[in-house]
N, C-alpha and C positions, 0 to 999 in steps of 0.2 A: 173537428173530425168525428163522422160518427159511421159505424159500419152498421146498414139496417139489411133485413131479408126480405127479398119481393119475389113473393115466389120461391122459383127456383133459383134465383140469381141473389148473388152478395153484393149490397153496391157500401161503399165509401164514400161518403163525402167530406170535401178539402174543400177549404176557401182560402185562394190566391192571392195575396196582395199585389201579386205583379200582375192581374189579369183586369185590374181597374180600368175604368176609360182615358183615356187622352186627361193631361195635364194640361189646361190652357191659362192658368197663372194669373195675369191682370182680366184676361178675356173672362175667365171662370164666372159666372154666372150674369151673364149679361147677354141679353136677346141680339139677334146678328143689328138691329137698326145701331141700339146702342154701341156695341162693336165698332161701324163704320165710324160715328158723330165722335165718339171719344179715341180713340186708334187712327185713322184715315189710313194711309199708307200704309201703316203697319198693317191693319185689318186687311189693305190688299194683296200685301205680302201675301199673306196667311194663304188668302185664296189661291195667289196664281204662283207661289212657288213653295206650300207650306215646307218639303223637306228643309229651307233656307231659315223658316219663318226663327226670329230669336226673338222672346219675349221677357223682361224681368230676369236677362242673365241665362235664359233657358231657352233649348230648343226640344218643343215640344216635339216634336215626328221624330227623330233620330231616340229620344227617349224611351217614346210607348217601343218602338221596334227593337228596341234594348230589352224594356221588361216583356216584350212578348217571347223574347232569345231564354228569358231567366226562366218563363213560367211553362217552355220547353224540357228545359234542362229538368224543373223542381219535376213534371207531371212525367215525365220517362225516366227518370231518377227513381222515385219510389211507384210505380207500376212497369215494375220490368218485366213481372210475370203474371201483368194482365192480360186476358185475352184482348179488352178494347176499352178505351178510356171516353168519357164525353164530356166536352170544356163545354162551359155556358159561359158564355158573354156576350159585351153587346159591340157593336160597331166597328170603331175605329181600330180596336183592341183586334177585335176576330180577322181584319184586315190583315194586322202587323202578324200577325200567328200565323196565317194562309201564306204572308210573301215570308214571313222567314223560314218556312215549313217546306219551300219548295226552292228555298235559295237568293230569294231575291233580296 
């Protein structure tokens, strides 16, 4: 956490551990070919139903849409009396914030 001055403005910055990208488990660091060749099924799972998808005991979608619930609560927890706050993140993450953000 560090609080710097830009300007006229005070910013904070927090780094999120719930604001990580997607947990893909066995898939984690393997290009989509390899995906398909070592997975089959499973990897189509992933595509054409991921909310279902359960890999290694784990369901990744139902997860990040968990931690993007948490890193709601941490970021309007401690700026209650900001005027405006700005997440960075990347993807799948900024997804699950957007549908949990509006309810879905």
């Amino acid at each position: 956490d560090r609080i710097c001055e830009k300007g006229m403005w005070q910013v904070e910055r927090n780094s999120l551990a719930s604001l990580r990208e997607i947990d893909l488990y066995g898939f984690q660091g393997l290009l989509k070919d390899e995906g398909k060749v070592k997975y089959g099924e499973l990897y189509d799972m992933w595509k054409s139903t991921p909310e279902e998808f359960c890999i290694d005991g784990h369901k990744p979608v139902p997860e990040l849409w968990y931690r993007a619930s948490l890193a709601w609560r941490q970021v309007l927890g401690v700026n209650t009396n900001a005027d405006s706050v700005l997440i960075v993140a990347h993807n799948a993450i900024n997804q699950a914030l957007v549908g949990t953000a509006v309810g879905i």
